[in-house]
Backbone as a chain_set.jsonl record, in Angstrom:
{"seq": "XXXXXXXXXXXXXXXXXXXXXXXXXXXXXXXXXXXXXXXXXXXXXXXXXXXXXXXXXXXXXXXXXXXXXXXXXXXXXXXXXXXXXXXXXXXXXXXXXXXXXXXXXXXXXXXXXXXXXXXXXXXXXXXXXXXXXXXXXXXXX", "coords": {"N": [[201.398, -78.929, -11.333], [199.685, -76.099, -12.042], [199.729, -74.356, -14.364], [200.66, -73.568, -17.926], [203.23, -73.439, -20.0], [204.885, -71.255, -22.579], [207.844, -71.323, -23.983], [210.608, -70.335, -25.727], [213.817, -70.706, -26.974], [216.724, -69.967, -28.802], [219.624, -70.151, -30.481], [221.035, -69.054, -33.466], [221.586, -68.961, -37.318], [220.725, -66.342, -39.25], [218.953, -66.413, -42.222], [218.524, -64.721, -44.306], [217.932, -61.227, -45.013], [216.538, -59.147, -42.383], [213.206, -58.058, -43.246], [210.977, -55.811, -42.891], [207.894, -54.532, -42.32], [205.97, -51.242, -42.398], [203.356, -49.654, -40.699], [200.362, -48.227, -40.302], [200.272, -45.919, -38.017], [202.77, -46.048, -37.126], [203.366, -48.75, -35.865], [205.269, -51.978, -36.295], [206.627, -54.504, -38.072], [208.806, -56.8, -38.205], [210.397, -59.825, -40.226], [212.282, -62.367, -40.214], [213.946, -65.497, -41.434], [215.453, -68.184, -39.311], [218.322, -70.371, -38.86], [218.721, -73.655, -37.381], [221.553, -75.5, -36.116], [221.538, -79.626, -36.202], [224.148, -81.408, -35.097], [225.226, -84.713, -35.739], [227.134, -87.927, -35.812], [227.041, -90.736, -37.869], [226.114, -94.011, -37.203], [226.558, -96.166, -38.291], [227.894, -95.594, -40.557], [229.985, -93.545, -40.129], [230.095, -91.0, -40.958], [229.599, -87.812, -40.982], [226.733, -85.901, -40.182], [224.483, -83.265, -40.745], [221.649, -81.682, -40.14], [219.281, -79.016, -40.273], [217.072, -77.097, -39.034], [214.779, -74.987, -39.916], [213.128, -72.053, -38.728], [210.647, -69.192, -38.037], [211.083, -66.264, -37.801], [209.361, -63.511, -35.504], [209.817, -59.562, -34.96], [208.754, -57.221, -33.329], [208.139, -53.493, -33.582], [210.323, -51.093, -32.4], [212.18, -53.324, -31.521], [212.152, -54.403, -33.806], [212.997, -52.842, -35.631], [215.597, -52.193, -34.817], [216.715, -54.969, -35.299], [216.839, -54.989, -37.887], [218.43, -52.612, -38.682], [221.022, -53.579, -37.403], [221.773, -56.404, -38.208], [221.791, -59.333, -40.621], [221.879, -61.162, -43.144], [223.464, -64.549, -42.181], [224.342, -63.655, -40.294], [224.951, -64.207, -36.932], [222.508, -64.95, -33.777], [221.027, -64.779, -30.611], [217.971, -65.414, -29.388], [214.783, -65.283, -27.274], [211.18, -66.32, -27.086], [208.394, -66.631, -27.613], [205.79, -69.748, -29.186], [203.817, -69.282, -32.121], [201.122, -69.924, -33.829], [199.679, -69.107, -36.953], [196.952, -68.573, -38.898], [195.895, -68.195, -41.988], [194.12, -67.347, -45.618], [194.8, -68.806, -48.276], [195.58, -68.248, -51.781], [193.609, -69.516, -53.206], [191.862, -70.595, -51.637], [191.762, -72.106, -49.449], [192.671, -73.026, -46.085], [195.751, -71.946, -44.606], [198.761, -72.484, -42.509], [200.563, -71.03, -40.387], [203.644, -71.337, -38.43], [205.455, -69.588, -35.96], [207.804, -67.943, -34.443], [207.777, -65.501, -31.783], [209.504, -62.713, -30.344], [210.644, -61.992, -27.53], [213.002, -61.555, -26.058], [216.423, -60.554, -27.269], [220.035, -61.412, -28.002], [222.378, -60.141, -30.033], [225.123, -61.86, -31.345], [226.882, -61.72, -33.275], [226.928, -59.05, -35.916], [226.348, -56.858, -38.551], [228.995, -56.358, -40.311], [229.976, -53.93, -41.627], [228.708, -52.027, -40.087], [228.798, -48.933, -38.603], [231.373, -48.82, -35.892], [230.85, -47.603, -33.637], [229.835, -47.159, -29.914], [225.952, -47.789, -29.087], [223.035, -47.255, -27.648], [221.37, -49.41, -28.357], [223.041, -51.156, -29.456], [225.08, -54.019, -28.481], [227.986, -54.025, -27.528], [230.813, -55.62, -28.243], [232.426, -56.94, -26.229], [230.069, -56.779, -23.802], [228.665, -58.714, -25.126], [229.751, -61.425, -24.937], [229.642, -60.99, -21.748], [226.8, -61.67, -21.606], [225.722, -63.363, -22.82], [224.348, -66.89, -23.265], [226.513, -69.84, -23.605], [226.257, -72.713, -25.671], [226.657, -74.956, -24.211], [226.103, -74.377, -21.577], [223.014, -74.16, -21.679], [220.236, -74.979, -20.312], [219.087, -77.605, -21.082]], "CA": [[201.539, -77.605, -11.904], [198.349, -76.035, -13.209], [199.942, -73.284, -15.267], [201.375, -73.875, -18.997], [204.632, -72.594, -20.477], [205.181, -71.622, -23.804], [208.708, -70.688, -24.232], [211.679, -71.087, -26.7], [215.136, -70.285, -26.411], [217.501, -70.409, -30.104], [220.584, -69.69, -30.687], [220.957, -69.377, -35.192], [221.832, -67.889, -37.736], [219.997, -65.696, -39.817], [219.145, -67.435, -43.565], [218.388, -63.768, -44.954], [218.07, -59.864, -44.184], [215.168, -58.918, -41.553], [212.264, -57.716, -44.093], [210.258, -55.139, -42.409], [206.901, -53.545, -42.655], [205.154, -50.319, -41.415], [201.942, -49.782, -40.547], [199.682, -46.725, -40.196], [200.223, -45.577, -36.528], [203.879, -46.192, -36.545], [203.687, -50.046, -35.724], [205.681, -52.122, -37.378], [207.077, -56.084, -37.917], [210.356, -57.58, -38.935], [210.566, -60.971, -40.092], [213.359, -63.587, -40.408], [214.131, -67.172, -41.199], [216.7, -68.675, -38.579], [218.436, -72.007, -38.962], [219.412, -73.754, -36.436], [221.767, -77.044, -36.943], [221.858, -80.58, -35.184], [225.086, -82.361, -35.744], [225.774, -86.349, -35.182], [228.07, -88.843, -36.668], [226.212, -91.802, -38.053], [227.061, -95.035, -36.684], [227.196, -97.14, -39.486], [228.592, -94.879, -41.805], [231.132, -92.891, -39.497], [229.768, -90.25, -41.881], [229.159, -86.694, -39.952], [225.317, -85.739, -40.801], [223.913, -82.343, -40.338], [220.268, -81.5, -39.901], [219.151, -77.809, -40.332], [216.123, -76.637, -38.738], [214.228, -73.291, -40.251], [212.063, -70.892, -37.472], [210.73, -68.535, -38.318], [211.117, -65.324, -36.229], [208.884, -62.605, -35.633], [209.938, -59.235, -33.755], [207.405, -56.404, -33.792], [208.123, -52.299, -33.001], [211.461, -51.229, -32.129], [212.947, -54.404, -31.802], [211.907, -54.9, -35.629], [213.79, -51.415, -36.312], [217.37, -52.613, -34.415], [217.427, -56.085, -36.278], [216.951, -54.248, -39.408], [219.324, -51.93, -38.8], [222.482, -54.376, -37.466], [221.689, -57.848, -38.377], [222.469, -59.091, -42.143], [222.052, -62.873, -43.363], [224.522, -65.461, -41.362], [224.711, -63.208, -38.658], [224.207, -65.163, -35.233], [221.382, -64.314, -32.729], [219.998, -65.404, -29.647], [216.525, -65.436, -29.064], [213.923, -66.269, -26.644], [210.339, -65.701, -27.557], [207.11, -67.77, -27.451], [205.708, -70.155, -30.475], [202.625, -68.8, -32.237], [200.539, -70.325, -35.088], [199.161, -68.153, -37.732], [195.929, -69.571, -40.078], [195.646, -67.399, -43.035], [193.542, -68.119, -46.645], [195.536, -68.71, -49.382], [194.893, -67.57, -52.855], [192.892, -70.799, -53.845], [190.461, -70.348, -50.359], [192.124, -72.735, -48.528], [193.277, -72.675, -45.147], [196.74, -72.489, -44.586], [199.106, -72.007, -41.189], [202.628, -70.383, -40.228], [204.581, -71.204, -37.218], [206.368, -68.68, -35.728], [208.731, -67.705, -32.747], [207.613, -64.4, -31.455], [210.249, -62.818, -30.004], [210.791, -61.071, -26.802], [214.407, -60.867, -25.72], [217.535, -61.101, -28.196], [221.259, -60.798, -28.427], [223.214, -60.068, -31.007], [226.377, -62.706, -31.074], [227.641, -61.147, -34.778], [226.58, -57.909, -36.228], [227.004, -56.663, -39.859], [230.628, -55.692, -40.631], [230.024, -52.665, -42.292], [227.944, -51.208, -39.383], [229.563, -48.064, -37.296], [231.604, -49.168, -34.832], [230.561, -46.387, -32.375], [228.539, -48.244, -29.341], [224.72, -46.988, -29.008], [222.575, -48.077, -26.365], [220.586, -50.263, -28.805], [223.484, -52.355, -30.01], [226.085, -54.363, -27.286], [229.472, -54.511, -27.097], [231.438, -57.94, -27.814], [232.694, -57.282, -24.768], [228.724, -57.207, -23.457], [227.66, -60.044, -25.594], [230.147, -62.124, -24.12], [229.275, -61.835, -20.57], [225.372, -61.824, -21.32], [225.376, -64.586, -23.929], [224.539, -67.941, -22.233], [227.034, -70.707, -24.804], [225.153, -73.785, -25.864], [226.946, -76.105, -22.911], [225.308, -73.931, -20.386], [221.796, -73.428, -21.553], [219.739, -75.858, -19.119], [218.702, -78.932, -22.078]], "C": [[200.263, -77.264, -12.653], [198.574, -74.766, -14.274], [200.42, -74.031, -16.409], [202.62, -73.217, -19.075], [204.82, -72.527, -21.935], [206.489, -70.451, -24.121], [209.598, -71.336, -25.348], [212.819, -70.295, -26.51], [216.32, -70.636, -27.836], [218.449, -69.137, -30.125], [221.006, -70.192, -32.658], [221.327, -68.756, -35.821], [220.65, -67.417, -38.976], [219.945, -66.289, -41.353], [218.674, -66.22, -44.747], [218.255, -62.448, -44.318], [216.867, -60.005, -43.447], [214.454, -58.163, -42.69], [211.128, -57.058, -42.746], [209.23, -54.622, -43.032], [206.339, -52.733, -41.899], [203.742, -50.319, -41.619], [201.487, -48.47, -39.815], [200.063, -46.66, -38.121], [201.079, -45.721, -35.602], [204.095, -47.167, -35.965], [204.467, -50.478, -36.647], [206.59, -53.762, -37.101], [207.964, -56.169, -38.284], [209.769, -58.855, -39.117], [211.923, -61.614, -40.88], [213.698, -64.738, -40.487], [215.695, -67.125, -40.417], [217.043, -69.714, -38.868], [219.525, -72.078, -37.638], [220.204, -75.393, -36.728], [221.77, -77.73, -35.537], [223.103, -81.163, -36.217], [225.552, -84.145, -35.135], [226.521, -87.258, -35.991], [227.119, -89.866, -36.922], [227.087, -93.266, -37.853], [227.775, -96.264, -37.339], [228.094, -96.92, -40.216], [229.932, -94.049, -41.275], [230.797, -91.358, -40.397], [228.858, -88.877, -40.428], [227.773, -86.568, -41.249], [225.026, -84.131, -39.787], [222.686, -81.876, -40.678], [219.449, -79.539, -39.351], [217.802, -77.735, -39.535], [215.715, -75.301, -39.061], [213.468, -72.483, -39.451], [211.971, -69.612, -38.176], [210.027, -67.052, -37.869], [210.273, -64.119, -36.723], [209.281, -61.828, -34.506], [209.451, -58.135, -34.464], [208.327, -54.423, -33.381], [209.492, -51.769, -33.342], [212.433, -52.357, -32.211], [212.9, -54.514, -33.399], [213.361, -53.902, -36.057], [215.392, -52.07, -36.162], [217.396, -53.671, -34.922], [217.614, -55.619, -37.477], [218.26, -53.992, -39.633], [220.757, -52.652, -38.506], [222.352, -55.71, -37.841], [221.536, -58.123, -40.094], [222.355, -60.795, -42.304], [223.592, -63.307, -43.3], [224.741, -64.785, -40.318], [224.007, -64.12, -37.601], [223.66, -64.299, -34.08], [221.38, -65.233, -31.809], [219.1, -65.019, -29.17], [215.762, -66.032, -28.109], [212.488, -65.298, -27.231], [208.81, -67.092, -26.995], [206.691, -68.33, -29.116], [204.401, -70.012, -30.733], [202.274, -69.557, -33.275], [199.089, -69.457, -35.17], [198.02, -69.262, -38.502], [195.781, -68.485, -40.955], [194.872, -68.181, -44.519], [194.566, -67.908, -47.792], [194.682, -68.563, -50.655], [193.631, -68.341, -53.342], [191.622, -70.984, -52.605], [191.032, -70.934, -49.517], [192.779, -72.106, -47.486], [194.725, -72.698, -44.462], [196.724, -72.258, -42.965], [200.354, -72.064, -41.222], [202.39, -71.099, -38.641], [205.172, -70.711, -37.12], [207.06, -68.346, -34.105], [208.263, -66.019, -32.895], [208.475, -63.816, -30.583], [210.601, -61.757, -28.767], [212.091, -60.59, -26.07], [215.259, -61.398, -27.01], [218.82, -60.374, -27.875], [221.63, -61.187, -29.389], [224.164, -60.932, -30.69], [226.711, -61.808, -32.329], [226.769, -60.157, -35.463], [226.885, -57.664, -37.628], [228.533, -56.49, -39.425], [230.356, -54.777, -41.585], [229.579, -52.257, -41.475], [229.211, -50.492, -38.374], [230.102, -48.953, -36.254], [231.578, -48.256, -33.503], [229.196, -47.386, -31.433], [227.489, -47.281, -29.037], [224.43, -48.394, -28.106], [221.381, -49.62, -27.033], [221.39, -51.31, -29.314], [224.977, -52.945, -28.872], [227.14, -54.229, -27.654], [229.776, -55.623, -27.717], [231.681, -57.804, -26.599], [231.019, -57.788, -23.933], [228.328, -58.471, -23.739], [228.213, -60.908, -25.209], [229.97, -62.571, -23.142], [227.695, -62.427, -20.619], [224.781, -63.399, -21.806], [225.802, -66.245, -23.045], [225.614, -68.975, -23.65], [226.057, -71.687, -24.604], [225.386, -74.962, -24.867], [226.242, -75.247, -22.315], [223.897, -73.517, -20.857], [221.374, -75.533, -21.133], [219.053, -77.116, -20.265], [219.669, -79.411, -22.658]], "O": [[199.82, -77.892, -13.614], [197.633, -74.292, -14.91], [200.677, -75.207, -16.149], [202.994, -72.456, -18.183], [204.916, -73.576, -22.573], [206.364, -69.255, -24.383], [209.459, -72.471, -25.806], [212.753, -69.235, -25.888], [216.774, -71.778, -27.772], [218.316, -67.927, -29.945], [221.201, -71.346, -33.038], [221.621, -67.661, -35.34], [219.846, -68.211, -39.462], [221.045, -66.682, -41.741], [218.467, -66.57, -45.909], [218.437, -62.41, -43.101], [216.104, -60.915, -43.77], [215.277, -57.442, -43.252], [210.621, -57.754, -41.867], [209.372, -54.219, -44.186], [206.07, -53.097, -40.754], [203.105, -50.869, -42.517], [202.112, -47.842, -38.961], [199.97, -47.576, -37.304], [201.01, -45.693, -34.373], [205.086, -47.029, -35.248], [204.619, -49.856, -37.698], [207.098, -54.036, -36.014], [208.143, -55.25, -39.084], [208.802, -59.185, -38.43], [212.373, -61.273, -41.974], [213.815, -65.248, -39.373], [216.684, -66.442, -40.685], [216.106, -70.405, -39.269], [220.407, -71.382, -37.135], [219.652, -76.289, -37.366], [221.879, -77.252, -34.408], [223.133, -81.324, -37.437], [226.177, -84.414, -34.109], [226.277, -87.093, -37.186], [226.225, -89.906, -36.077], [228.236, -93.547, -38.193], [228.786, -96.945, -37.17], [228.981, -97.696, -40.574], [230.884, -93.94, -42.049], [231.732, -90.574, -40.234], [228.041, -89.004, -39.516], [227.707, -86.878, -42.439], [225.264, -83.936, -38.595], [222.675, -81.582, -41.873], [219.234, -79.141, -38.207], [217.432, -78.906, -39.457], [216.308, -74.397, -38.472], [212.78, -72.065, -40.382], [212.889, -69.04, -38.765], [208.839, -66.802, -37.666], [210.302, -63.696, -37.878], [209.334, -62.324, -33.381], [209.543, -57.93, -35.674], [209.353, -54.577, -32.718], [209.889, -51.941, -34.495], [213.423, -52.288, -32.939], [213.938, -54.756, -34.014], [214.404, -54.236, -36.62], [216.159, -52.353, -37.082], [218.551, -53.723, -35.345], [218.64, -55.899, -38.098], [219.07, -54.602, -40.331], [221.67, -52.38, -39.286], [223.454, -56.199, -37.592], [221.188, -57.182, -40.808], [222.831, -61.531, -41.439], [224.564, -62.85, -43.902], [225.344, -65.292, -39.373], [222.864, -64.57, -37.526], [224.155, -63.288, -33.581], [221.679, -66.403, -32.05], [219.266, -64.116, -28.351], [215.907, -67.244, -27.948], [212.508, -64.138, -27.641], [208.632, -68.03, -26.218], [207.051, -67.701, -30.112], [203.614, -70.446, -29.893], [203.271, -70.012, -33.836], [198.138, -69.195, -34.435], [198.205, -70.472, -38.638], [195.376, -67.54, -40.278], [194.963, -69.404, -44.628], [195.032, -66.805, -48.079], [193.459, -68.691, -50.701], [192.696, -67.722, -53.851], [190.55, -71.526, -52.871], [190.942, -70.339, -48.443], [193.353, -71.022, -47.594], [194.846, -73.617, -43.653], [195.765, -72.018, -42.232], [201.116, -72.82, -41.824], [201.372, -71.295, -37.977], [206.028, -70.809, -37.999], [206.66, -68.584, -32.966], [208.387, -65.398, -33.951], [208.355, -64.48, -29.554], [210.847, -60.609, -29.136], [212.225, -59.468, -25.583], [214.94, -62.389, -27.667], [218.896, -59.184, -27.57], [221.425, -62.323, -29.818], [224.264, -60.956, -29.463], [226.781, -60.684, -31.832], [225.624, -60.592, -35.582], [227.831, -58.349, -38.017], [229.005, -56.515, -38.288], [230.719, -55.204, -42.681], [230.02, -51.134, -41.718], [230.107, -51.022, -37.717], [229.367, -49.797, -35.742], [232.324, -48.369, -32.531], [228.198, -47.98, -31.842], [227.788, -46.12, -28.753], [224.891, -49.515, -27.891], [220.831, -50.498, -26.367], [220.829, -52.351, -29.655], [225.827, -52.104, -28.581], [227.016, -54.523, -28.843], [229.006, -56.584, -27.728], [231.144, -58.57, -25.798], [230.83, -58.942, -23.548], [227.787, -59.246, -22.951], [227.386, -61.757, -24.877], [229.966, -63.779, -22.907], [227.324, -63.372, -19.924], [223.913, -64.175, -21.408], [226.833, -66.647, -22.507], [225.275, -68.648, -24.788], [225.208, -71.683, -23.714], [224.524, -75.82, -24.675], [225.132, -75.491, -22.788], [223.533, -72.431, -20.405], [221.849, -76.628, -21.432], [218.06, -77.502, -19.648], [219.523, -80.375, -23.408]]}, "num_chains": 1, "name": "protein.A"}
């Protein structure tokens, strides 16, 4: 194979609101921490252990606008996107760096509960998210 791949595929929940910013020319970013858990029993201990993982999601334009607008910390997403690293200077000169999931498709699994229940073409169904939404036995790892 002489091509690369840089994909990702998370299913999480949200660990706060989407935080948006605009930008002159009507661009504009969301960002979000996701967690995602591993769960295993420990063998010695018989003791269940859970293991969080944090990502942290970037979705740019429109997409930014519709997480804003229905998505709410603990709501559950699914995401696919690609993984980017950021280098920025921090206050002190140094060089830091983000990791981030950039994000190019998503469904909604859970939505605020206060949001309209009237369906628009920007937010699914349950019925929709049901058939679209792959569960975590069927995604291919």
């Amino acid at each position: 194979m002489s091509g690369t791949l840089n994909k990702v595929m998370l299913i999480g929940h949200l660990g706060d609101d989407v935080k948006i910013h605009y930008f002159e020319g009507g661009n504009s970013v969301g960002r979000f921490p996701l967690a995602t858990n591993e769960s295993y029993t420990n063998k010695n201990t018989g003791e269940k252990v859970i293991n969080t993982e944090w990502h942290n999601i970037v979705v740019r334009n429109k997409a930014a606008e519709i997480c804003e607008k229905y998505l709410s910390k603990g709501d559950r997403i699914y995401i696919e996107g690609r993984i980017k690293t950021r280098k920025w200077s921090a206050e002190d000169g140094t060089d830091r760096y983000s990791t981030e999931i950039n994000v190019n498709e998503f469904t909604f699994l859970t939505t605020k509960k206060d949001s309209s229940q009237e369906s628009s073409p920007n937010k699914p169904n349950k019925s929709d998210t049901e058939e679209i939404t792959p569960k975590p036995d069927d995604l291919p790892f």
